[in-house]
py3Dmol code that shows the C-alpha trace and the ligand (Angstrom):
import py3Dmol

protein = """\
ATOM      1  CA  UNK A   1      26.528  24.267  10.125  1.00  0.00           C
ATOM      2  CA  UNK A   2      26.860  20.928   8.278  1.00  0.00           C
ATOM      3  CA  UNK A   3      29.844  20.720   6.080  1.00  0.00           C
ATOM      4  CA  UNK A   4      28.752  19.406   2.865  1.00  0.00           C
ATOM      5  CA  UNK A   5      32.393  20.002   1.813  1.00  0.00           C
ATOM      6  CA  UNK A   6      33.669  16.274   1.953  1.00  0.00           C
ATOM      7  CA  UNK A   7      30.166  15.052   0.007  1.00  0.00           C
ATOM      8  CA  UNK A   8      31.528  13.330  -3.519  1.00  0.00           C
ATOM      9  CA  UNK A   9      28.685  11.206  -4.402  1.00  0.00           C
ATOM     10  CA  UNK A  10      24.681  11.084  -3.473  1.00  0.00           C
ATOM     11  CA  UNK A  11      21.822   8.575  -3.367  1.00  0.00           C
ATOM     12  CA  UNK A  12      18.709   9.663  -3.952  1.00  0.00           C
ATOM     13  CA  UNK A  13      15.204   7.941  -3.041  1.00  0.00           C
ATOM     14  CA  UNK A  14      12.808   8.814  -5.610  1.00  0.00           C
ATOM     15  CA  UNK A  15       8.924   8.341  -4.302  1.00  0.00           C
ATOM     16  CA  UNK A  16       8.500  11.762  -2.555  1.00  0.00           C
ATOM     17  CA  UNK A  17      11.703  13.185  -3.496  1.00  0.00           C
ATOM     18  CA  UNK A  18      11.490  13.774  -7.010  1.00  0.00           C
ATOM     19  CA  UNK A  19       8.159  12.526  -7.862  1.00  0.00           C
ATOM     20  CA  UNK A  20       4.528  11.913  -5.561  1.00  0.00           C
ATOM     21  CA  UNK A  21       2.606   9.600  -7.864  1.00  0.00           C
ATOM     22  CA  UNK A  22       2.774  10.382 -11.224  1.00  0.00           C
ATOM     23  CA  UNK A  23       3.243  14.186 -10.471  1.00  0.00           C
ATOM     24  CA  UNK A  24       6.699  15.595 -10.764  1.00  0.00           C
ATOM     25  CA  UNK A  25       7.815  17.688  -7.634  1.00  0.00           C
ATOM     26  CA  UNK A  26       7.746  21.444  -8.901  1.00  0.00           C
ATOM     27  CA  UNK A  27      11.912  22.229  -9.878  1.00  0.00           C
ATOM     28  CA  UNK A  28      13.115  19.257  -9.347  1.00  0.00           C
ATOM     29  CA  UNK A  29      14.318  17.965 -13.136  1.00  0.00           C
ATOM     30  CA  UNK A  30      16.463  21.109 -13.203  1.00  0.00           C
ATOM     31  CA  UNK A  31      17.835  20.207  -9.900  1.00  0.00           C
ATOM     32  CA  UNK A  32      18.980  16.815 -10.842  1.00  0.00           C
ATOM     33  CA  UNK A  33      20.198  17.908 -13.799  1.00  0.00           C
ATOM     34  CA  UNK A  34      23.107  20.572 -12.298  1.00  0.00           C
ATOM     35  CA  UNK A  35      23.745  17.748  -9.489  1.00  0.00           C
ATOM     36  CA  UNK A  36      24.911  15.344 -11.876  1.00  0.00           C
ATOM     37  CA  UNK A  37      27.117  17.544 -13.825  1.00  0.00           C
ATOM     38  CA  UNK A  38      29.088  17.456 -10.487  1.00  0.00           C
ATOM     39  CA  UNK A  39      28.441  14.638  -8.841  1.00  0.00           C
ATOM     40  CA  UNK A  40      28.238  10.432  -9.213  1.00  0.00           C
ATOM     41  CA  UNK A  41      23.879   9.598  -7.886  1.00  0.00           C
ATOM     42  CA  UNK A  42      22.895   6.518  -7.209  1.00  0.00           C
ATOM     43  CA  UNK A  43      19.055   5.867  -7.259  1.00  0.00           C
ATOM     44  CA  UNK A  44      17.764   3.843  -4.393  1.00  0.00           C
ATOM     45  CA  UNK A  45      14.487   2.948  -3.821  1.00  0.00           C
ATOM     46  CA  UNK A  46      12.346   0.372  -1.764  1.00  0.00           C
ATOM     47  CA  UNK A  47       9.209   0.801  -4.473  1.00  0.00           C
ATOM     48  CA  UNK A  48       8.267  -2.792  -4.636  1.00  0.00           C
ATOM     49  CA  UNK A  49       5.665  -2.227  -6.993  1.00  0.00           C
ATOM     50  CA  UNK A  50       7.673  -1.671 -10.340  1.00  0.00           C
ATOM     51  CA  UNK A  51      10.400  -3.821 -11.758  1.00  0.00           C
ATOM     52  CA  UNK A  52      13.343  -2.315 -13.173  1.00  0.00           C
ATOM     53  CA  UNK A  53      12.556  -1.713 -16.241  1.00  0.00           C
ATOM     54  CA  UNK A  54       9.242  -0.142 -15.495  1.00  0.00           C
ATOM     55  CA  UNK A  55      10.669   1.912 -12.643  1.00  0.00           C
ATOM     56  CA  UNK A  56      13.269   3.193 -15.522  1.00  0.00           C
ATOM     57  CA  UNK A  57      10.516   3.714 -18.057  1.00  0.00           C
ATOM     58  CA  UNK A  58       9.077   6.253 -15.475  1.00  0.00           C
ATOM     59  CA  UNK A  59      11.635   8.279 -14.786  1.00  0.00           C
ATOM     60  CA  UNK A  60      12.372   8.463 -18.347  1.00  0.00           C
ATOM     61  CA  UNK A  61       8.722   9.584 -19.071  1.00  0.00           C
ATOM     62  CA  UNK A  62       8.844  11.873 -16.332  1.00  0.00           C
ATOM     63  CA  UNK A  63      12.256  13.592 -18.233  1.00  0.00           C
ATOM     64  CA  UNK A  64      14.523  12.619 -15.594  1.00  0.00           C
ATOM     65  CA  UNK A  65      17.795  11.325 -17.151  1.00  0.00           C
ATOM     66  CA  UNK A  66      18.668   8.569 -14.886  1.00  0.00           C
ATOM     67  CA  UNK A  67      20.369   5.314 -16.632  1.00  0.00           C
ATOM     68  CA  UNK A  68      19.190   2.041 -15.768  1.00  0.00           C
ATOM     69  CA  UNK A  69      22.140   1.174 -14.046  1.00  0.00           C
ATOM     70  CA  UNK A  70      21.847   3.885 -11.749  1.00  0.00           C
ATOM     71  CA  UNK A  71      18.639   2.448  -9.986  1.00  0.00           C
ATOM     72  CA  UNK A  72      18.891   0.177  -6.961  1.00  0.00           C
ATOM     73  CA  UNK A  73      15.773  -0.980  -5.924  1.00  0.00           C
ATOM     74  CA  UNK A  74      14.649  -3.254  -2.848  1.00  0.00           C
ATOM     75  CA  UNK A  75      13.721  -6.080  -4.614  1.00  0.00           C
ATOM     76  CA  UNK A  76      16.981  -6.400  -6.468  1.00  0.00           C
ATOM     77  CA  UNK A  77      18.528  -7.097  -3.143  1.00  0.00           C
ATOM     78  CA  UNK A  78      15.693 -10.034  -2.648  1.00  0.00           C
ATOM     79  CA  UNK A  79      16.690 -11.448  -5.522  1.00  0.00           C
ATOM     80  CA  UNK A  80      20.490 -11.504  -5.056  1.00  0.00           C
ATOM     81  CA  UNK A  81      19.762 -12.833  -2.117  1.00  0.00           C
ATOM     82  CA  UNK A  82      17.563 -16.136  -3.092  1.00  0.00           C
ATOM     83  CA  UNK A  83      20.042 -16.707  -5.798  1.00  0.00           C
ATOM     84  CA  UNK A  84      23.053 -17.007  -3.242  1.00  0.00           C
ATOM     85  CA  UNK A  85      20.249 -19.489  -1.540  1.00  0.00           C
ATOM     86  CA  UNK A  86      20.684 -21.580  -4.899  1.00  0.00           C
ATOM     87  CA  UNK A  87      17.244 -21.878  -6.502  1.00  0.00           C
ATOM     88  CA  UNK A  88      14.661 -21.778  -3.662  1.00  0.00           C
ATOM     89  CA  UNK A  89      10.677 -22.885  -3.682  1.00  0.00           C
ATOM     90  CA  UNK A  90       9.586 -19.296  -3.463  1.00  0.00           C
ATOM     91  CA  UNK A  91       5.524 -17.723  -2.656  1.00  0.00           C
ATOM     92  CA  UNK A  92       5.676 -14.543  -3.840  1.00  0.00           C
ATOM     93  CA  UNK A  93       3.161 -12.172  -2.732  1.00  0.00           C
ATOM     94  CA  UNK A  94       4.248  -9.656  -5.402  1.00  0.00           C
ATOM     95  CA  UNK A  95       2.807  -7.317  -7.810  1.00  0.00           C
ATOM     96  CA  UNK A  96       3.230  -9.116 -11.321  1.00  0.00           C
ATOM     97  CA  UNK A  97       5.331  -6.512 -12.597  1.00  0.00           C
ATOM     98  CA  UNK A  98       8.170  -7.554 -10.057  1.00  0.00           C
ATOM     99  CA  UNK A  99       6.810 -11.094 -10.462  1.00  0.00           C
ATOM    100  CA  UNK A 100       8.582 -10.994 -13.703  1.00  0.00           C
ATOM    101  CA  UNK A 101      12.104 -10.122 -12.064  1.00  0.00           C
ATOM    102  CA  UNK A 102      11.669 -13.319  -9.968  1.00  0.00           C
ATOM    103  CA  UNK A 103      10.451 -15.834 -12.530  1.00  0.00           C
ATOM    104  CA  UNK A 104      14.084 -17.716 -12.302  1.00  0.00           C
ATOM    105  CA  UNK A 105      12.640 -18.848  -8.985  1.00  0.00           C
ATOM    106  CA  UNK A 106      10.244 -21.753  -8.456  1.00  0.00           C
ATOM    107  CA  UNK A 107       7.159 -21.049  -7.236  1.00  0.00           C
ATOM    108  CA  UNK A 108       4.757 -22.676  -5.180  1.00  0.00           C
ATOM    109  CA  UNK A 109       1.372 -21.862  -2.856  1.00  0.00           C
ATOM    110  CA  UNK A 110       1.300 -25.032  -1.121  1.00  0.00           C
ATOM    111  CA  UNK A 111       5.254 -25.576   0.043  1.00  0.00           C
ATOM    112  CA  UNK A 112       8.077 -22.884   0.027  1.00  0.00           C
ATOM    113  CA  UNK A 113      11.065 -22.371   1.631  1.00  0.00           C
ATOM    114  CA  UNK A 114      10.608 -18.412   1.390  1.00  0.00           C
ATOM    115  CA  UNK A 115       7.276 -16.213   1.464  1.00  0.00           C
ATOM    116  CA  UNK A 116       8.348 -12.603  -0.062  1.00  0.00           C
ATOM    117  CA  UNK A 117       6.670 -10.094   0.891  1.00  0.00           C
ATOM    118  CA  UNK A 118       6.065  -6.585  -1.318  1.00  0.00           C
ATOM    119  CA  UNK A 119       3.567  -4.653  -2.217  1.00  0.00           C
ATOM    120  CA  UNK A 120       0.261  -6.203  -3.755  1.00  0.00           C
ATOM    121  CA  UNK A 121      -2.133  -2.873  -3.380  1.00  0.00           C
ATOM    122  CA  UNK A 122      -5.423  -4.231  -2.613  1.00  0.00           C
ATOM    123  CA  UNK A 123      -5.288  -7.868  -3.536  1.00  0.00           C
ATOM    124  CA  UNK A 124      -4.162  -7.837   0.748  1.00  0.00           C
ATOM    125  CA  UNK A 125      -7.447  -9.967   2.228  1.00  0.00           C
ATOM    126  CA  UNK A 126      -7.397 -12.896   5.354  1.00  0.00           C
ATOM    127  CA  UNK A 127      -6.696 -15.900   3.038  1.00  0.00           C
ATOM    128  CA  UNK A 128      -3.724 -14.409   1.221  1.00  0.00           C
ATOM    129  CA  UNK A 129      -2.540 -13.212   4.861  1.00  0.00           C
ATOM    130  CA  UNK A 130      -3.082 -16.654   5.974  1.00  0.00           C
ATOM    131  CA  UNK A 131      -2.040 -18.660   3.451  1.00  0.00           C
ATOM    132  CA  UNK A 132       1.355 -17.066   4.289  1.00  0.00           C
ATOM    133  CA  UNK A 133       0.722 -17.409   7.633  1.00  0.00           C
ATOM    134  CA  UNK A 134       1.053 -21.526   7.350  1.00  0.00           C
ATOM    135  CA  UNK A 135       3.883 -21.040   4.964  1.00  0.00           C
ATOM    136  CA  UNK A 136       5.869 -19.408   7.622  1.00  0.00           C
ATOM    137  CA  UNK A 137       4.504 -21.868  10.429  1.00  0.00           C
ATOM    138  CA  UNK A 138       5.540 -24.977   8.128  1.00  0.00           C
ATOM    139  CA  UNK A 139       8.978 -23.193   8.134  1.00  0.00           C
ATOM    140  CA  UNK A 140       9.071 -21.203   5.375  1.00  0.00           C
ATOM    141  CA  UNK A 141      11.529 -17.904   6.105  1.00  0.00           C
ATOM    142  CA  UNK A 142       9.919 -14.403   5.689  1.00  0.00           C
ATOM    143  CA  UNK A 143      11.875 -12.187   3.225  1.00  0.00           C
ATOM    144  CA  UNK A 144      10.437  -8.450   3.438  1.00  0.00           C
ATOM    145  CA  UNK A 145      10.952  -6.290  -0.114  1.00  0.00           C
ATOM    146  CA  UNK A 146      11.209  -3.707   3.142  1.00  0.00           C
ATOM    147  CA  UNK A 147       9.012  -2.375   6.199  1.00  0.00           C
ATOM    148  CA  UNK A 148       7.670   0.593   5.955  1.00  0.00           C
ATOM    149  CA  UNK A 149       4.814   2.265   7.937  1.00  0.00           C
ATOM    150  CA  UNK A 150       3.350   4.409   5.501  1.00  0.00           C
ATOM    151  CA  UNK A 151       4.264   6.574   2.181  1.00  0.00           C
ATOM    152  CA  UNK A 152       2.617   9.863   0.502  1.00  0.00           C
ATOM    153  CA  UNK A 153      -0.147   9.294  -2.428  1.00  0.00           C
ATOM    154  CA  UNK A 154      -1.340  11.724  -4.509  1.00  0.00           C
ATOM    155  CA  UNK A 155      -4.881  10.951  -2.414  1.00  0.00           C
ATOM    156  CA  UNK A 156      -3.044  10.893   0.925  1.00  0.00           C
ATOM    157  CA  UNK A 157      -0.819   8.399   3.319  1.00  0.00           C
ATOM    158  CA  UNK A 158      -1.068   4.763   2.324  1.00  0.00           C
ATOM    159  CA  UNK A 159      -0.401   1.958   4.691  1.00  0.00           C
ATOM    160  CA  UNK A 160       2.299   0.358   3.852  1.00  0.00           C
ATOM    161  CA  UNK A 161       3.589  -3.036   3.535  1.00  0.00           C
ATOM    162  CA  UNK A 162       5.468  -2.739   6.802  1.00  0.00           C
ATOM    163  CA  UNK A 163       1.708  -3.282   8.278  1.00  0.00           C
ATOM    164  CA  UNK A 164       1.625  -6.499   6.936  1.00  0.00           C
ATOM    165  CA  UNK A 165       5.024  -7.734   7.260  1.00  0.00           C
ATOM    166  CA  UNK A 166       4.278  -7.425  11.388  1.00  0.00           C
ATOM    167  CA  UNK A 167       1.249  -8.890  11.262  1.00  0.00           C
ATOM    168  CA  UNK A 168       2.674 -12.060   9.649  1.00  0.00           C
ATOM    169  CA  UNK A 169       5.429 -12.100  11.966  1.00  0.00           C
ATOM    170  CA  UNK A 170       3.506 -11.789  15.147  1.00  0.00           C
ATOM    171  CA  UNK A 171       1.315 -14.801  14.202  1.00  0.00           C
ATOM    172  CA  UNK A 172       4.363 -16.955  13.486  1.00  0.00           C
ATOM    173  CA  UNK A 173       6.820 -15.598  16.278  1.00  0.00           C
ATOM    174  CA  UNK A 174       9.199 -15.301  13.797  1.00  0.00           C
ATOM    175  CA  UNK A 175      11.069 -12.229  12.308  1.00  0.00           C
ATOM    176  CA  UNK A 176      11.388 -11.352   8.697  1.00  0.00           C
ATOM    177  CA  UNK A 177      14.503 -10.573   7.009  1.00  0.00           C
ATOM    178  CA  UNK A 178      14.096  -6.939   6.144  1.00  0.00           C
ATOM    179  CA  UNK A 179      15.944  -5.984   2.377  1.00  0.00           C
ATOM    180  CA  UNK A 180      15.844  -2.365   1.365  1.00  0.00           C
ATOM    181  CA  UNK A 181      16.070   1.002   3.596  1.00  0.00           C
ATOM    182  CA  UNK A 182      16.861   0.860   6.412  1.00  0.00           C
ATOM    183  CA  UNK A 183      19.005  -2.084   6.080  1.00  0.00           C
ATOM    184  CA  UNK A 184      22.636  -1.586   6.177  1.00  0.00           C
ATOM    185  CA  UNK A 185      23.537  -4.477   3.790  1.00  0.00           C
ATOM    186  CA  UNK A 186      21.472  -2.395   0.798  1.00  0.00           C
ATOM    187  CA  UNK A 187      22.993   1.151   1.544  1.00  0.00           C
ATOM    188  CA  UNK A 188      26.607  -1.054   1.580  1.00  0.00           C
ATOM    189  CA  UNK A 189      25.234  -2.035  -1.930  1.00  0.00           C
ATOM    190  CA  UNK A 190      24.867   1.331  -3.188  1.00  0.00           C
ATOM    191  CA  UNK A 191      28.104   2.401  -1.716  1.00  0.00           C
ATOM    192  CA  UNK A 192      30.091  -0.063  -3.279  1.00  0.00           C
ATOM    193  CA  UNK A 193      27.830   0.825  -7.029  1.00  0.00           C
ATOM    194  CA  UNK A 194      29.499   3.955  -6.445  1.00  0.00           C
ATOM    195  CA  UNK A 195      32.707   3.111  -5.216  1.00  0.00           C
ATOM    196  CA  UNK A 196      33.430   5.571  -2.587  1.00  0.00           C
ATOM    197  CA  UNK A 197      33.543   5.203   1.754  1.00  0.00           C
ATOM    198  CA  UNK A 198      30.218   6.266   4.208  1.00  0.00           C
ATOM    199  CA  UNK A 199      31.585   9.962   4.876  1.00  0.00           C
ATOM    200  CA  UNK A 200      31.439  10.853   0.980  1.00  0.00           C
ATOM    201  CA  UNK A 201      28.110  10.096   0.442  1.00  0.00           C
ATOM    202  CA  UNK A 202      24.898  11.696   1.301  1.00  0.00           C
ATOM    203  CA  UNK A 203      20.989  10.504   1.316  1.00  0.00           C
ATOM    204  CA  UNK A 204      18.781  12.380  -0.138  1.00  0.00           C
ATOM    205  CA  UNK A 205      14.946  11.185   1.478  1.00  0.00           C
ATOM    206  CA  UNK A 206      11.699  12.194   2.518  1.00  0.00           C
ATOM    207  CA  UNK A 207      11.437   9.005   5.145  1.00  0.00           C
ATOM    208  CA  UNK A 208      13.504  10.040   8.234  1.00  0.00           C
ATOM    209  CA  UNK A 209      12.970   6.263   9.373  1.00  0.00           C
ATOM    210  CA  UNK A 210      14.596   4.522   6.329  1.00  0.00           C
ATOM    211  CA  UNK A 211      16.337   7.258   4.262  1.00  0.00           C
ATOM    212  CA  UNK A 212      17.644   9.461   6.881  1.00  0.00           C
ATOM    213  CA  UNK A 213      18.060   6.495   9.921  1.00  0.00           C
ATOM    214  CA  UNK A 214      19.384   3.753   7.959  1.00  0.00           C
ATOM    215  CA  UNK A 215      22.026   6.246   6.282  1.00  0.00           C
ATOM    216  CA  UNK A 216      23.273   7.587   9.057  1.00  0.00           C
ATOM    217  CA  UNK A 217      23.746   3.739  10.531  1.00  0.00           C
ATOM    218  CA  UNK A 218      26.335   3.298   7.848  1.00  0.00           C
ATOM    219  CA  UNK A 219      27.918   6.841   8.067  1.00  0.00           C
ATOM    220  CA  UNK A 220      26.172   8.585   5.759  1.00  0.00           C
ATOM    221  CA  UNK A 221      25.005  12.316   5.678  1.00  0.00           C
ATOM    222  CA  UNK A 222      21.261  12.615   6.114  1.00  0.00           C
ATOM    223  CA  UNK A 223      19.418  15.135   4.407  1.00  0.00           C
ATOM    224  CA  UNK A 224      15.566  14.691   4.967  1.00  0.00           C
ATOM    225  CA  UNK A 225      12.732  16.948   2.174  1.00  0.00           C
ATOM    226  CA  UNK A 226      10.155  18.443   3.421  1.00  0.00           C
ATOM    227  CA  UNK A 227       8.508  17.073   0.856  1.00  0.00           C
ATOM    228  CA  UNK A 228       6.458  13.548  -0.272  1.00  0.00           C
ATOM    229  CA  UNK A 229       5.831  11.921   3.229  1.00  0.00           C
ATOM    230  CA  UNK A 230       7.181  14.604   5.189  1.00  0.00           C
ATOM    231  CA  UNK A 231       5.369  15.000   8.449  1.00  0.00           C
ATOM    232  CA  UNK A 232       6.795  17.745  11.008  1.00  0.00           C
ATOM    233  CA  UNK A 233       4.680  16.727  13.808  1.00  0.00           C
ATOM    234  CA  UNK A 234       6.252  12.878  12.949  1.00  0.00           C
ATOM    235  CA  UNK A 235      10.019  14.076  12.027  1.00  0.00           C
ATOM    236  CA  UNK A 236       9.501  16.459  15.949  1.00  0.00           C
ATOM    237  CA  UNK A 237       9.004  12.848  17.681  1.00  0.00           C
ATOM    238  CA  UNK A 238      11.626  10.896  16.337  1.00  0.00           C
ATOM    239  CA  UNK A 239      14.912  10.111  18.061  1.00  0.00           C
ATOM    240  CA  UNK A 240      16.480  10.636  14.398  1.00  0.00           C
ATOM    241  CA  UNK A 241      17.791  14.474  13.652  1.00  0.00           C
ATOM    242  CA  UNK A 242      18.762  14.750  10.159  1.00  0.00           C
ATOM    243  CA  UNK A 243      21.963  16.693   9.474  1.00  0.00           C
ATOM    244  CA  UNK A 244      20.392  19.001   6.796  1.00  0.00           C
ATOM    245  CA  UNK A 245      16.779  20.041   6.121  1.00  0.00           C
ATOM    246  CA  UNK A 246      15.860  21.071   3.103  1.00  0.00           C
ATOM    247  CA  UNK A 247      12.250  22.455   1.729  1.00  0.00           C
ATOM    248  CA  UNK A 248      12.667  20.556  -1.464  1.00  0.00           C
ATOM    249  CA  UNK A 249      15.278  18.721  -3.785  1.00  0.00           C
ATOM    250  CA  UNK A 250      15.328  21.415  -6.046  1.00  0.00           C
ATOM    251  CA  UNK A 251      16.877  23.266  -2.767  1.00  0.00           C
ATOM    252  CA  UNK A 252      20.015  21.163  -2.882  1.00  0.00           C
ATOM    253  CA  UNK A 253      22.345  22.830  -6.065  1.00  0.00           C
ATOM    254  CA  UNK A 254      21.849  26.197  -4.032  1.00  0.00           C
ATOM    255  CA  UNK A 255      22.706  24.429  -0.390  1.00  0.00           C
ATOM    256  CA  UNK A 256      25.933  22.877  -2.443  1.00  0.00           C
ATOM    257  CA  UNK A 257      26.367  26.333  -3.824  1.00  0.00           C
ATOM    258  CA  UNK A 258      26.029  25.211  -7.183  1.00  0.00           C
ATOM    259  CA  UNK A 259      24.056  28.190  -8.735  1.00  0.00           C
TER     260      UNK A 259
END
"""
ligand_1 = """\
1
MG
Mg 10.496 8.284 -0.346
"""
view = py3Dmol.view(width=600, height=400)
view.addModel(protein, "pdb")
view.setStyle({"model": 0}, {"cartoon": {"style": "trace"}})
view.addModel(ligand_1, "xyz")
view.setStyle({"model": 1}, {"stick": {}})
view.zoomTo()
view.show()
């Protein structure tokens, strides 16, 4: 039996976890709402389509009460990062609403010292591939908003960025640096947001790959939905056993034995 006992704080992904498009997962807005009477959340979140303030806007039209400051999302960490690079010659392939989050940056299609990579939906075709290609073989340095393989629409899976990210590095034979979940630097971020160690803190995801693998790399509890992305056959092949399985968020005040 997992002891949830030493748990103090959460993070929480949000795309198949408390919301699958713009549909709100059945129970879950009650859920939240006991779990943060008792505990600190944290909101983390690779979505790369959304800046912050849109990202909040949603959740707040959704009736989630979640305060700005509680989201971390991937391309936060991007942008931390270029500004400890001072002000870099960026090419952004970016969706313009995350665009805006990186206008302090200049920008350029012809010479950059970075190409970031996030999510740009269906404007993906050969030029824009290879126009980053060249970027990268000129010298540029790949930054990826994150990799993932795939996530839950409301029409289905979606490739996912991740796709593209490899393609781009196996033409230059050189690797990107990877920002949100799984990496260990953005869970550290989170952890430090909420100010307590890896063994208080448990992920809530429905991505056994980034949620549930990269938490557990930094100590974390890993408890993986059955909801959103959630593929037994997939979650049966992995090397990656969460420590709690759950049918659904709205599980977790119960599991905690919270009502
Ligand atoms: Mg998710």
């Amino acid at each position: 039996m997992t002891d949830l006992s030493k748990i103090r704080g959460f993070l929480f992904d949000l795309d198949g976890v408390l919301y699958v498009g713009d549909r709100v997962i059945e129970g879950v807005r009650e859920a939240l709402d006991i779990l943060r009477r008792h505990y600190p959340c944290r909101f983390i979140t690779n979505t790369s389509t959304k800046s912050l303030e849109s990202l909040h806007g949603k959740l707040s039209a959704m009736g989630f009460s979640v305060a700005r400051e509680e989201i971390i999302s991937a391309p936060q960490a991007v942008i931390l990062y270029l500004k400890s690079q001072g002000t870099p010659v960026c090419h952004l392939l970016l969706a313009d609403d995350v665009r805006r989050d990186f206008s302090c940056f200049p920008q350029s299609d012809s010479r950059a010292e970075f190409v970031v990579v996030g999510d740009i939906g269906e404007r993906w075709n050969y030029s824009v591939l290879n126009r980053a290609f060249r970027l990268l073989f000129e010298g540029a340095d790949l930054l990826a908003v994150h990799k993932n393989r795939f996530w839950q629409t409301e029409e289905g899976l979606n490739l996912d960025i991740g796709a593209f990210v490899a393609a781009l590095e196996y033409a230059s034979a050189r690797n990107a640096r990877v920002f949100g979940k799984p990496s260990p630097d953005f869970f550290r971020m989170a952890l430090e947001d909420l100010g307590l160690q890896p063994g208080q803190v448990a992920i809530v995801g429905d991505d056994i790959d980034s949620d549930i693998g990269g938490g557990q790399q930094v100590g974390l509890m890993g408890i993986l939905v059955r909801t959103g992305k959630y593929r037994e056959s997939y979650v049966r092949a992995s090397k990656i056993r969460p420590d709690l399985m759950i049918d659904s968020f709205r599980d977790l005040p119960r599991v905690l034995g919270l009502s």
